[in-house]
C-alpha positions, 0 to 999 in steps of 0.5 A, spaced: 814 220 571 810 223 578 810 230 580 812 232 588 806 232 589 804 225 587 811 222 591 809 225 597 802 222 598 806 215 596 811 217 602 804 219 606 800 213 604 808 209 605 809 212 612 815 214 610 820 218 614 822 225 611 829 228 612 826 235 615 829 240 611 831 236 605 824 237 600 827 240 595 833 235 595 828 229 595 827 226 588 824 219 589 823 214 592 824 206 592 818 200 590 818 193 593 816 190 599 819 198 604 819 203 599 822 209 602 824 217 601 830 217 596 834 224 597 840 227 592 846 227 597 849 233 593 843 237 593 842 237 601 849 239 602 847 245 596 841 246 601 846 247 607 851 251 604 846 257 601 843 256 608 850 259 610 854 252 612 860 251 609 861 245 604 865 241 610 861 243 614 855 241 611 858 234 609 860 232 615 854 234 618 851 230 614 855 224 615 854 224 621 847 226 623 844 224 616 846 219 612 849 214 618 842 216 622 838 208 622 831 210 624 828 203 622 826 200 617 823 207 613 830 211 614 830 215 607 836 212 602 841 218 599 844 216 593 850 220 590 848 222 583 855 221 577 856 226 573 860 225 567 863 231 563 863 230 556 870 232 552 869 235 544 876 233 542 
């Protein structure tokens, strides 16, 4: 596992693109042939909505000028992480 520090000299050294305003939300980054930045959806819309964003607002905002925004080939990933609730029965 690598700390922040270390992944942001990969995405440095990668010239990758950063999604301005997201640090907090990046959480890795992808191997092979183009690595790129890696962000957790749901954090950036937290991001937004502590910001004074309400929620569909932020997810829309998101949608339309993140997440659908193609800079070539280094324009970050955002992935949505499943969360399952476990059921003591």
């Amino acid at each position: 596992m690598i700390d922040k520090e270390h992944l942001m000299e990969i995405l440095a050294e990668e010239e990758c693109l950063a999604a301005d305003g997201f640090d907090e939300a990046l959480v890795g980054c992808t191997y092979g042939a183009n690595v790129v930045a890696v962000y957790d959806i749901n954090k950036m819309v937290e991001i937004l909505m502590e910001e004074g964003t309400d929620y569909e607002d932020a997810v829309d905002f998101l949608d339309y000028n993140v997440v659908g925004a193609y800079l070539g080939e280094k324009t970050p990933l955002y992935v949505n992480f499943v969360t399952q609730e476990v059921h003591n029965d």
